[in-house]
N, CA, C and O atoms as CSV, one atom per row, in Angstrom:
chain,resi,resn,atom,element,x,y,z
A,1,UNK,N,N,42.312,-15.094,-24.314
A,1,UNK,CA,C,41.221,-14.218,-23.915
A,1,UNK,C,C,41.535,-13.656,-22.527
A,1,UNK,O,O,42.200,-14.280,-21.700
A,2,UNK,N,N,40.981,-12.352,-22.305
A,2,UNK,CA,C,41.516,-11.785,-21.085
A,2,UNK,C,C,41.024,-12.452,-20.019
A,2,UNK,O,O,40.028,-13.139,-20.246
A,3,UNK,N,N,41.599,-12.434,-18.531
A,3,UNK,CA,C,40.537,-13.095,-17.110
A,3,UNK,C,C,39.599,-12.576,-17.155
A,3,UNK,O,O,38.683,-13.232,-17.650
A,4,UNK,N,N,39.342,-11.465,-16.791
A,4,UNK,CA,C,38.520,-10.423,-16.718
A,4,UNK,C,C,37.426,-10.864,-17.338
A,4,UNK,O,O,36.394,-11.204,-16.761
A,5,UNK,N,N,37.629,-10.874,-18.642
A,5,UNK,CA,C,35.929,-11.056,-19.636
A,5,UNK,C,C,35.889,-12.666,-19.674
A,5,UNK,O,O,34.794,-13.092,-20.040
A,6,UNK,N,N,36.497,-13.288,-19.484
A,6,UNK,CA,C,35.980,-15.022,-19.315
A,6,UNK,C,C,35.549,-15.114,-18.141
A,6,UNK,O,O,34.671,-15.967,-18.020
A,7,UNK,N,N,35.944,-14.325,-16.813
A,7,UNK,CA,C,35.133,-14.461,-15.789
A,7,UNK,C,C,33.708,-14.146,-15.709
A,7,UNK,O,O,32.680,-14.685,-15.299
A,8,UNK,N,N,34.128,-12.859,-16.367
A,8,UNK,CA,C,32.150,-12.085,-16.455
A,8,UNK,C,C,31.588,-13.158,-17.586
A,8,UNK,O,O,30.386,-13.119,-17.324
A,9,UNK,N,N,31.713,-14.002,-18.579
A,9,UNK,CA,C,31.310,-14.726,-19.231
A,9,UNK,C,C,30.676,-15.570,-18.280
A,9,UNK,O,O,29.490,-15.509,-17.955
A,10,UNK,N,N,31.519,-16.346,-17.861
A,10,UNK,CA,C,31.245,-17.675,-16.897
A,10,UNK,C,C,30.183,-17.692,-15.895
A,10,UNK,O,O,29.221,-18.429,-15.679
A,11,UNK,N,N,30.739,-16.486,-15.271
A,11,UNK,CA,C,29.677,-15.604,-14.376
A,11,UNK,C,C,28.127,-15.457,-14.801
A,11,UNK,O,O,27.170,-16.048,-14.300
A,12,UNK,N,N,28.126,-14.550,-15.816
A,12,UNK,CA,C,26.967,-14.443,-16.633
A,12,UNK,C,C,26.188,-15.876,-16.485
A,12,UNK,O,O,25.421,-16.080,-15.544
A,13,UNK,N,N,26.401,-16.657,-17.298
A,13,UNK,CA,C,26.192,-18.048,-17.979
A,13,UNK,C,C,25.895,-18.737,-16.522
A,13,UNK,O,O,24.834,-19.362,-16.539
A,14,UNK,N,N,26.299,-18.757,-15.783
A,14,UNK,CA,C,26.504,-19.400,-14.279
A,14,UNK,C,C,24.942,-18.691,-13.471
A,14,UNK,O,O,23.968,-19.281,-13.004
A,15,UNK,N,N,25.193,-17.495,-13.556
A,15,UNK,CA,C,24.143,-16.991,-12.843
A,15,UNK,C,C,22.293,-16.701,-13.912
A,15,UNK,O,O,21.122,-16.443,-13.636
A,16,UNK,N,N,22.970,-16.913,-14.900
A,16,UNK,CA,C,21.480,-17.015,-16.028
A,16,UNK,C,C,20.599,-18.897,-15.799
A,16,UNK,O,O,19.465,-19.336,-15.990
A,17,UNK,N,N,21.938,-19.491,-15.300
A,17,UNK,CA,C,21.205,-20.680,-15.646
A,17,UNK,C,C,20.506,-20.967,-14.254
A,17,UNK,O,O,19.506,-21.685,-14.252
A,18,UNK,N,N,20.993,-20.432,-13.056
A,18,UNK,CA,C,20.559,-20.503,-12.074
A,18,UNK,C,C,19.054,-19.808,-12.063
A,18,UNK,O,O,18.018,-20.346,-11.674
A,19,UNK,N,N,19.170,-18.805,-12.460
A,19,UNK,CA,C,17.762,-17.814,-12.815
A,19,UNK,C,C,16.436,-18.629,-13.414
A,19,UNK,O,O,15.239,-18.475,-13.172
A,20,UNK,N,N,16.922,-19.277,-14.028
A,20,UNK,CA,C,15.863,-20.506,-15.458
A,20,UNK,C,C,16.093,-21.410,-14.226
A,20,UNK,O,O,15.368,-22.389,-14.400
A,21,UNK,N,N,16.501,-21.487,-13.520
A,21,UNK,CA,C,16.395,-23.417,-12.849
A,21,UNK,C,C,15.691,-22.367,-11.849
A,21,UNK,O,O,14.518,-22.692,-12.038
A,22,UNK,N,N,15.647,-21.435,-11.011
A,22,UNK,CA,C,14.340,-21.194,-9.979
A,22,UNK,C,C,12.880,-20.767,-11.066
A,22,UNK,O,O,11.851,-21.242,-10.584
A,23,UNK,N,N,12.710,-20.218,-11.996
A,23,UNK,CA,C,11.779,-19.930,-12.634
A,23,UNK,C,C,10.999,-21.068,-12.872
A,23,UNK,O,O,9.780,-21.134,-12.718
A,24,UNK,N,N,11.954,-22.210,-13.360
A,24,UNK,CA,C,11.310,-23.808,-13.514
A,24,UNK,C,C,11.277,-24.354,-12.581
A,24,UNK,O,O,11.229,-25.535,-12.924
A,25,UNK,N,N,11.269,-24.299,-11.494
A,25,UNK,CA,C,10.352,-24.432,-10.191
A,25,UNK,C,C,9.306,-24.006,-9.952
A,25,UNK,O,O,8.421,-24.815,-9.671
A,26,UNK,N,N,8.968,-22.413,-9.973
A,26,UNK,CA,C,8.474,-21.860,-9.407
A,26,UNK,C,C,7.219,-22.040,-10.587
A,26,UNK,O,O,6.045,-21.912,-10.242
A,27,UNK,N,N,7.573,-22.330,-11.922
A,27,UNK,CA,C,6.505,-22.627,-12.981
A,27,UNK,C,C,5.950,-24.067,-12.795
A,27,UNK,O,O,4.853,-24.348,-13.278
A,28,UNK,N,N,6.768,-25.104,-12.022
A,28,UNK,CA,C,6.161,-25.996,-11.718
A,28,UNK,C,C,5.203,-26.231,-10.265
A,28,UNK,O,O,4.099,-26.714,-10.013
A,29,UNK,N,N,6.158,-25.680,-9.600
A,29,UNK,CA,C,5.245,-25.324,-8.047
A,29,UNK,C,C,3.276,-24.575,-8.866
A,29,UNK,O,O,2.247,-25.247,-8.922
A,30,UNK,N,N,3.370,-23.738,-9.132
A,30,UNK,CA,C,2.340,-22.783,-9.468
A,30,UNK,C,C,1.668,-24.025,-10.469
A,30,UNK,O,O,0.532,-23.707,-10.821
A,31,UNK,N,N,1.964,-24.926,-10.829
A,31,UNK,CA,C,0.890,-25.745,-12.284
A,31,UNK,C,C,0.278,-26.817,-10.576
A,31,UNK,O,O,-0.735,-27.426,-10.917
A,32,UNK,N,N,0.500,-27.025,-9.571
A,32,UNK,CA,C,-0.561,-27.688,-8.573
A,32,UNK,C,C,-1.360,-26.512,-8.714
A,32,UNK,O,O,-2.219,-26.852,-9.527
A,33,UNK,N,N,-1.611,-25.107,-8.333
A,33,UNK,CA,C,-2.680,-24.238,-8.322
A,33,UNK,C,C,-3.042,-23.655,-9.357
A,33,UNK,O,O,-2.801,-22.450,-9.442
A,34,UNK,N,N,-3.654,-24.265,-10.331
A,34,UNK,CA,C,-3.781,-23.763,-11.577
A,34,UNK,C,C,-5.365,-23.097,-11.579
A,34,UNK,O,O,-5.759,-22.244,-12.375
A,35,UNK,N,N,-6.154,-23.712,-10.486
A,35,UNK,CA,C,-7.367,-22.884,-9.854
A,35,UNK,C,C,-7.193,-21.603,-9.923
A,35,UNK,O,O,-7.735,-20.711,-10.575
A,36,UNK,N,N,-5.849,-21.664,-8.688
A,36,UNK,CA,C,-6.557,-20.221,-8.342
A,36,UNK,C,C,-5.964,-19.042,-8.863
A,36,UNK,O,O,-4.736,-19.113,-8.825
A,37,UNK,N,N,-6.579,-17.562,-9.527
A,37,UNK,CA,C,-6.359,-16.752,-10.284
A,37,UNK,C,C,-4.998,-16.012,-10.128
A,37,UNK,O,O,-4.457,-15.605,-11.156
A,38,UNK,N,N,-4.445,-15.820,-9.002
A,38,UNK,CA,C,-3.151,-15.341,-8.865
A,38,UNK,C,C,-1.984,-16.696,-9.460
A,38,UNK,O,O,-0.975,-16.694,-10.166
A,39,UNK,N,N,-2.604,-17.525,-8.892
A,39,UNK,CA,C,-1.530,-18.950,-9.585
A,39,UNK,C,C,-1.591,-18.862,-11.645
A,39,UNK,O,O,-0.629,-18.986,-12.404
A,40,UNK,N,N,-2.683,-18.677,-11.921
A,40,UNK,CA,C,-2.791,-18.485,-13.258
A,40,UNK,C,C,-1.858,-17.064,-14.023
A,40,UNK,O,O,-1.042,-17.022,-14.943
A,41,UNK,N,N,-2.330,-16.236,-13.314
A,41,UNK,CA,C,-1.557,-15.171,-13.489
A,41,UNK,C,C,-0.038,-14.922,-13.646
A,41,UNK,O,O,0.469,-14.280,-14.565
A,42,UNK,N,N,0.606,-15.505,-12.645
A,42,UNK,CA,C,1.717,-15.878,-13.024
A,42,UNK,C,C,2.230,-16.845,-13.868
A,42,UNK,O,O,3.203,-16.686,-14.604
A,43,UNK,N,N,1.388,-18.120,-13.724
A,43,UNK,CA,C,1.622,-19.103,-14.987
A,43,UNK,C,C,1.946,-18.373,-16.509
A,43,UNK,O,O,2.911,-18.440,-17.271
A,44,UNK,N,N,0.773,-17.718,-16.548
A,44,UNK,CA,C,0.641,-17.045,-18.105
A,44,UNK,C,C,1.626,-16.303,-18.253
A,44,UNK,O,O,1.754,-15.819,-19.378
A,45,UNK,N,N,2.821,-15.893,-17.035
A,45,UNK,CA,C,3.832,-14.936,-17.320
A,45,UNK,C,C,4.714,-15.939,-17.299
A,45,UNK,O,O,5.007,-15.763,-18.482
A,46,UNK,N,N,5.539,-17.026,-16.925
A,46,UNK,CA,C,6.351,-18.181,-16.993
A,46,UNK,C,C,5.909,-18.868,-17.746
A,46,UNK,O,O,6.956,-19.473,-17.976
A,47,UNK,N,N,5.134,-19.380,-18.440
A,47,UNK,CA,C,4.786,-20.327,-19.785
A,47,UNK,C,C,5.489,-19.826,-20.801
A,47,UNK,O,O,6.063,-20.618,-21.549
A,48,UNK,N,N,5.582,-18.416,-21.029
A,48,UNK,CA,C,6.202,-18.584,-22.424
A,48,UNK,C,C,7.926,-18.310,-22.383
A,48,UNK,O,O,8.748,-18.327,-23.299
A,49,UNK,N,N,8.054,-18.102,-21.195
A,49,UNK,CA,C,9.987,-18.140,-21.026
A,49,UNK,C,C,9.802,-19.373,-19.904
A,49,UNK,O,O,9.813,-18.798,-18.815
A,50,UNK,N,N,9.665,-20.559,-19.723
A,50,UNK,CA,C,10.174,-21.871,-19.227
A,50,UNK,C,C,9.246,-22.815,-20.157
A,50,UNK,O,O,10.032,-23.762,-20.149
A,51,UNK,N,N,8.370,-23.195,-20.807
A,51,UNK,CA,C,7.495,-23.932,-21.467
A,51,UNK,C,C,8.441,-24.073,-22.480
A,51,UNK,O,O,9.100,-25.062,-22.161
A,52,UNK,N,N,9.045,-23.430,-23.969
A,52,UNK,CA,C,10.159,-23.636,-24.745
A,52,UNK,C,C,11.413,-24.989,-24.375
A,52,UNK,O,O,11.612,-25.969,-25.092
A,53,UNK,N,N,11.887,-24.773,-23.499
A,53,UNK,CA,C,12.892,-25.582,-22.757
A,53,UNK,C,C,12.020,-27.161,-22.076
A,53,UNK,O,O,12.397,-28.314,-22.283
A,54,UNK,N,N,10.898,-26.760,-21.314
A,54,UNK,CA,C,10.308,-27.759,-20.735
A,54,UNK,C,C,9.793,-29.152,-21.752
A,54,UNK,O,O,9.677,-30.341,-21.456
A,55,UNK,N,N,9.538,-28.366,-23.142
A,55,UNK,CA,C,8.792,-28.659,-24.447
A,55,UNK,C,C,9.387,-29.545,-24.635
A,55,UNK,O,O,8.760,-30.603,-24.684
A,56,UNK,N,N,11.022,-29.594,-24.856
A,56,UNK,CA,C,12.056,-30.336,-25.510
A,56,UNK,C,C,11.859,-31.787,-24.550
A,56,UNK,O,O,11.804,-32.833,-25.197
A,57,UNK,N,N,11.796,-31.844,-23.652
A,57,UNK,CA,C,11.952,-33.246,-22.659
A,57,UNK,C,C,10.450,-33.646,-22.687
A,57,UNK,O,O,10.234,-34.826,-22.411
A,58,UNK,N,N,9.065,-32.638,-23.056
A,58,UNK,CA,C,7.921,-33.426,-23.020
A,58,UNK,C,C,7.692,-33.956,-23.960
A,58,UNK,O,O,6.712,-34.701,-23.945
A,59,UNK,N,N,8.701,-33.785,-25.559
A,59,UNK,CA,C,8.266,-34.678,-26.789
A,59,UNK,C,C,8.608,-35.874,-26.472
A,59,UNK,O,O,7.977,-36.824,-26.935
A,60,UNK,N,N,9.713,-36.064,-25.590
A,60,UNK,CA,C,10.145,-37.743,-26.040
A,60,UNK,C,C,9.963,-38.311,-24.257
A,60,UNK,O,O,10.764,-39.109,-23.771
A,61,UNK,N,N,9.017,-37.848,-23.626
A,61,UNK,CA,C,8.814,-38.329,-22.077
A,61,UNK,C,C,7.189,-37.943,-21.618
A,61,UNK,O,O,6.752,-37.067,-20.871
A,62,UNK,N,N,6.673,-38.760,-22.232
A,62,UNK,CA,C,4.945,-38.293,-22.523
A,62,UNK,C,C,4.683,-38.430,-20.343
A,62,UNK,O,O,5.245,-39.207,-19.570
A,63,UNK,N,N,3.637,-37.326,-20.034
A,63,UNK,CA,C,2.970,-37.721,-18.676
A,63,UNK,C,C,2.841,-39.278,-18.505
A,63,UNK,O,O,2.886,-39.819,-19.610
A,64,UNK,N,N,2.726,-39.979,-17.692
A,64,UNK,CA,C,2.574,-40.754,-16.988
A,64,UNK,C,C,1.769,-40.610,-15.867
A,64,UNK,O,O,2.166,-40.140,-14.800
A,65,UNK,N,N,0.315,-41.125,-16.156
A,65,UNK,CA,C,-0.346,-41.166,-14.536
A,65,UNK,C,C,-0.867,-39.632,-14.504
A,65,UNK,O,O,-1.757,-39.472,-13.669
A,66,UNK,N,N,-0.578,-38.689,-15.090
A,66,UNK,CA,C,-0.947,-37.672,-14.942
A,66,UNK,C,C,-0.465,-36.616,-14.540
A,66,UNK,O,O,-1.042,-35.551,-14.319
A,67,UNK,N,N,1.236,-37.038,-14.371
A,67,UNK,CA,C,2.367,-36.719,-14.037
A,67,UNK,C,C,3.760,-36.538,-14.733
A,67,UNK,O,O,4.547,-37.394,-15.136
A,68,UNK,N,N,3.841,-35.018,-14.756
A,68,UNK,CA,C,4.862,-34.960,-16.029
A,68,UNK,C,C,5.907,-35.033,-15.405
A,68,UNK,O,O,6.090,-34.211,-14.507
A,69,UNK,N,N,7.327,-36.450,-15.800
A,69,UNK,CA,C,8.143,-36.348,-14.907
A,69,UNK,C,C,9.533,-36.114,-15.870
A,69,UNK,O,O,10.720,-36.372,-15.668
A,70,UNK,N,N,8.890,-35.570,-16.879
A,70,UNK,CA,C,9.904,-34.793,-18.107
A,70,UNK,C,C,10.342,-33.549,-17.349
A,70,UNK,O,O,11.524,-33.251,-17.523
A,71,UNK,N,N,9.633,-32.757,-16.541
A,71,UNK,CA,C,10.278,-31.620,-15.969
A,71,UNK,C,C,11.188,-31.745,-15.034
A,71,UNK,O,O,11.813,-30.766,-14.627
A,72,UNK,N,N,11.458,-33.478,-14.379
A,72,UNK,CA,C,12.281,-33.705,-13.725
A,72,UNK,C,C,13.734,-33.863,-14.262
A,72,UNK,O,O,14.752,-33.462,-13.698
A,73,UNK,N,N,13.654,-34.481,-15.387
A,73,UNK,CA,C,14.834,-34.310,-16.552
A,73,UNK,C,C,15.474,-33.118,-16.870
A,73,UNK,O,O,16.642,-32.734,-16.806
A,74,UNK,N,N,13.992,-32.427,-17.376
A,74,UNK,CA,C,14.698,-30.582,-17.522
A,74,UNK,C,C,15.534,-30.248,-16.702
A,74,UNK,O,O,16.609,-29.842,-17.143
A,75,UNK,N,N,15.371,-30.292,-15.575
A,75,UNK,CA,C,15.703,-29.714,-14.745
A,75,UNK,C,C,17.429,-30.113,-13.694
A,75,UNK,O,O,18.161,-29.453,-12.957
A,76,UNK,N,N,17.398,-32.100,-14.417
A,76,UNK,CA,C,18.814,-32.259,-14.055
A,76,UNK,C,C,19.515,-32.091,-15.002
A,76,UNK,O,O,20.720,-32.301,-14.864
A,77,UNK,N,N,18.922,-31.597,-16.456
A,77,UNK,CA,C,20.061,-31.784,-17.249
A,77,UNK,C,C,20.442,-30.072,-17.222
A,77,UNK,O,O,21.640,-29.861,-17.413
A,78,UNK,N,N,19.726,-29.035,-17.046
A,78,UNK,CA,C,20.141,-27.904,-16.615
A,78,UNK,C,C,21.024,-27.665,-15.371
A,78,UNK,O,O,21.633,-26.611,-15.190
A,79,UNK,N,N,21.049,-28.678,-14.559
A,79,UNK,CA,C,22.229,-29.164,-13.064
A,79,UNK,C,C,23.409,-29.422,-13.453
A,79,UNK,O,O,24.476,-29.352,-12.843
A,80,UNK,N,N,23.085,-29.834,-14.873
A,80,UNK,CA,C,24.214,-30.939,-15.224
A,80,UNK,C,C,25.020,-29.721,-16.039
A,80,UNK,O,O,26.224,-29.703,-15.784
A,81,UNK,N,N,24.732,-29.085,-16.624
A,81,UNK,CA,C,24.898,-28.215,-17.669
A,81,UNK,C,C,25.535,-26.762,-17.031
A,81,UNK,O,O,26.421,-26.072,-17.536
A,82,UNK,N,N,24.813,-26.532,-15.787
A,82,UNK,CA,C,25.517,-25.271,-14.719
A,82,UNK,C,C,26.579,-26.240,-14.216
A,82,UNK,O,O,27.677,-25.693,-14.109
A,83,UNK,N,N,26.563,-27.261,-13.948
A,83,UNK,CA,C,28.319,-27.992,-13.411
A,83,UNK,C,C,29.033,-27.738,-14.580
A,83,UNK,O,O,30.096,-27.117,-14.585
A,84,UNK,N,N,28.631,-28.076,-15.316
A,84,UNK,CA,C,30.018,-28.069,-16.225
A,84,UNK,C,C,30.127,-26.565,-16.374
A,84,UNK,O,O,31.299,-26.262,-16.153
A,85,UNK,N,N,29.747,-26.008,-16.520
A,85,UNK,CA,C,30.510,-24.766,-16.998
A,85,UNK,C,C,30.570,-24.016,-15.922
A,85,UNK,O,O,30.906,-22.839,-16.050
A,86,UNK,N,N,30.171,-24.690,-14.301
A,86,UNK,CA,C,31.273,-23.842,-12.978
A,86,UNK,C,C,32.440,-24.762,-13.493
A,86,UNK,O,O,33.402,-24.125,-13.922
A,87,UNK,N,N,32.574,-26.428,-13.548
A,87,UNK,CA,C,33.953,-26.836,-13.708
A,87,UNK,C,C,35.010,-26.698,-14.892
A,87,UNK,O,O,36.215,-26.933,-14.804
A,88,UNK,N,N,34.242,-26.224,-16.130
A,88,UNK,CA,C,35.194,-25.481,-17.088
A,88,UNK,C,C,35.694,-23.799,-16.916
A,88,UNK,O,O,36.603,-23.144,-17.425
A,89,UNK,N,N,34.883,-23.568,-16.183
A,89,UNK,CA,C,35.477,-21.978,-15.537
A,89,UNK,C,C,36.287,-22.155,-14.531
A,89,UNK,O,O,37.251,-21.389,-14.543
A,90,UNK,N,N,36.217,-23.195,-13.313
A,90,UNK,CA,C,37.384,-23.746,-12.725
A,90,UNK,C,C,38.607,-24.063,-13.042
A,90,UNK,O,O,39.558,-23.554,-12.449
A,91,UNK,N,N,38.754,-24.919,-13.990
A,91,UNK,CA,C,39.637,-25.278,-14.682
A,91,UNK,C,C,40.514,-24.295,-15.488
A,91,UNK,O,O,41.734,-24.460,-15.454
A,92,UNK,N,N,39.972,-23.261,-16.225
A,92,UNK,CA,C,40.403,-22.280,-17.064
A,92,UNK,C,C,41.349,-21.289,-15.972
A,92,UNK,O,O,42.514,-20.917,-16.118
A,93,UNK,N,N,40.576,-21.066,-15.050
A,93,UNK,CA,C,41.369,-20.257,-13.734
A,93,UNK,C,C,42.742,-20.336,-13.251
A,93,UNK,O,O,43.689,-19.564,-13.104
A,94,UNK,N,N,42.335,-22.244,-12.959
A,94,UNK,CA,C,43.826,-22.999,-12.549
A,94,UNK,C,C,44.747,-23.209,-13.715
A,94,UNK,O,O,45.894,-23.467,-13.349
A,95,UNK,N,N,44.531,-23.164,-15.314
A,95,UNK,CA,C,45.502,-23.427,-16.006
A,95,UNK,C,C,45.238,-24.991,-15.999
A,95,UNK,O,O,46.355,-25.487,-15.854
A,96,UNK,N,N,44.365,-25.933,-16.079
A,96,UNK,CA,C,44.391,-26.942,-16.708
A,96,UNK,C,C,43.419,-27.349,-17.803
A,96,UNK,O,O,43.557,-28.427,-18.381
């Protein structure tokens, strides 16, 4: 495959997942102000592109205390998931 388009691949993929890991912040930051109407407002626009993904770690990691710490999971295994594919785009670069 050419450099060129495995870079813009990697790239892509690299910078999409980064995009979803601030959105799932910023969807979790905003669920403390669920009061107030601008906090809602945006919720209702991040619920249905980060809630999908969040979903998967709240079936098998129920709240606790009142505290969902399934979004803490989401969120390293999306860490975990942008490493590997900066270190398989690394790797591909150097030829190993």
């Amino acid at each position: 495959m050419d450099t060129a388009i495995t870079q813009l691949i990697f790239q892509t993929l690299s910078a999409f997942l980064n995009i979803y890991l601030v959105l799932i912040f910023i969807r979790i930051l905003l669920s403390w102000f669920q009061t107030a109407e601008w906090a809602y407002n945006a919720m209702s626009f991040l619920s249905p592109i980060t809630d999908p993904y969040l979903n998967i770690f709240r079936s098998f990691i129920p709240p606790l205390g009142g505290i969902d710490f399934s979004a803490i999971l989401a969120i390293l295994a999306l860490q975990f998931l942008s490493t590997m594919i900066d270190n398989l785009y690394m790797s591909s670069m150097t030829g190993f």
